[in-house]
Wavefront OBJ file of the C-alpha trace (Angstrom):
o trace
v -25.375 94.494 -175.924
v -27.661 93.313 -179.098
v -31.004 92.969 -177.662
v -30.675 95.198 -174.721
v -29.958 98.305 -175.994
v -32.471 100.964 -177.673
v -33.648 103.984 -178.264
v -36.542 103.542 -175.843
v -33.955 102.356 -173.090
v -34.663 103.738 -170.015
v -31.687 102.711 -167.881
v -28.931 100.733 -168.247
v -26.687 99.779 -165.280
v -24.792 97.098 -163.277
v -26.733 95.353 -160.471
v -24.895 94.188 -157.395
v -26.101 92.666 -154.513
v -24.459 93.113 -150.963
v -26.379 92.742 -147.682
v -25.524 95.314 -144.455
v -26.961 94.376 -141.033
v -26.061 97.911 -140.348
v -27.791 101.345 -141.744
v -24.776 103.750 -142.752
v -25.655 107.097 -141.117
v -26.839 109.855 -143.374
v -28.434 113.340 -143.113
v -32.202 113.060 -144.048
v -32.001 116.680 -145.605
v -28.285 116.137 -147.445
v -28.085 112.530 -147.712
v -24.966 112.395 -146.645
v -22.854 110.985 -143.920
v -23.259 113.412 -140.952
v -19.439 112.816 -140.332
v -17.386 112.436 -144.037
v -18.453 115.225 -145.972
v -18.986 113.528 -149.798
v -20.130 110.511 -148.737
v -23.346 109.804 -150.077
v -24.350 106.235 -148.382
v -27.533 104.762 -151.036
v -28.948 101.607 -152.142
v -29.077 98.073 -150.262
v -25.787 97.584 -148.936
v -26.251 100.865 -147.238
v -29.595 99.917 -145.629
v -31.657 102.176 -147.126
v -33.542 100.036 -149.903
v -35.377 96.642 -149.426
v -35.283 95.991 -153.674
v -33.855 96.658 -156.831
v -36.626 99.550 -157.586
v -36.155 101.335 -153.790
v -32.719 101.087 -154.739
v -32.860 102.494 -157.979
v -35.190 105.373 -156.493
v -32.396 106.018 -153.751
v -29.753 106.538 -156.214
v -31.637 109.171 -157.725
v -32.461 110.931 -155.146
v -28.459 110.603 -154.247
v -27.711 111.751 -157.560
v -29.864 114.699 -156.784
v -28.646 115.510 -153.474
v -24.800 115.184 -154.725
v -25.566 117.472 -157.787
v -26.468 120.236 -155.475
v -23.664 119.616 -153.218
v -21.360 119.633 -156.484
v -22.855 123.174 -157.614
v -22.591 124.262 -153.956
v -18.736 123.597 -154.123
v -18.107 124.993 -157.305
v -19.715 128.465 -156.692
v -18.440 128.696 -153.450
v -14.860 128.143 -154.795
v -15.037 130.528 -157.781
v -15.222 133.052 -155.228
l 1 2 3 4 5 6 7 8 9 10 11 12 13 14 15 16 17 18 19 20 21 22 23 24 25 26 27 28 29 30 31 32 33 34 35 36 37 38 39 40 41 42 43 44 45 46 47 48 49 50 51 52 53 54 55 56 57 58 59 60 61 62 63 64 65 66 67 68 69 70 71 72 73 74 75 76 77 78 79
């Protein structure tokens, strides 16, 4: 993408827009869904961000909470 893409870029993703009358359940110390382990609910459509930044802060944090749920799984398995 000439023009978008550098060496100072910060983050590069797709933007979608859904809206959710709803708030998908999730665990406020996991972030995820209290009932469907690996289910991390995040952004807008999820009703947990009013804006492209809160969303891209949310996803973050997501990221974050499913990294340690990833390294969780893997050293429980290896034993």
């Amino acid at each position: 993408m000439r023009g978008y893409v550098t060496n100072k870029a910060n983050i590069i993703g797709v933007e979608s827009r859904t809206s959710a009358p709803v708030r998908i359940p999730r665990d406020t110390v996991t972030m995820m869904h209290p009932d469907i382990s690996g289910l991390f609910p995040c952004g807008e459509g999820a009703g947990y961000a009013g804006g492209i930044i809160s969303a891209a802060m949310d996803g973050q944090n997501v990221t974050k909470a499913i990294e340690k749920w990833l390294d969780n799984k893997v050293n429980v398995e290896a034993y």
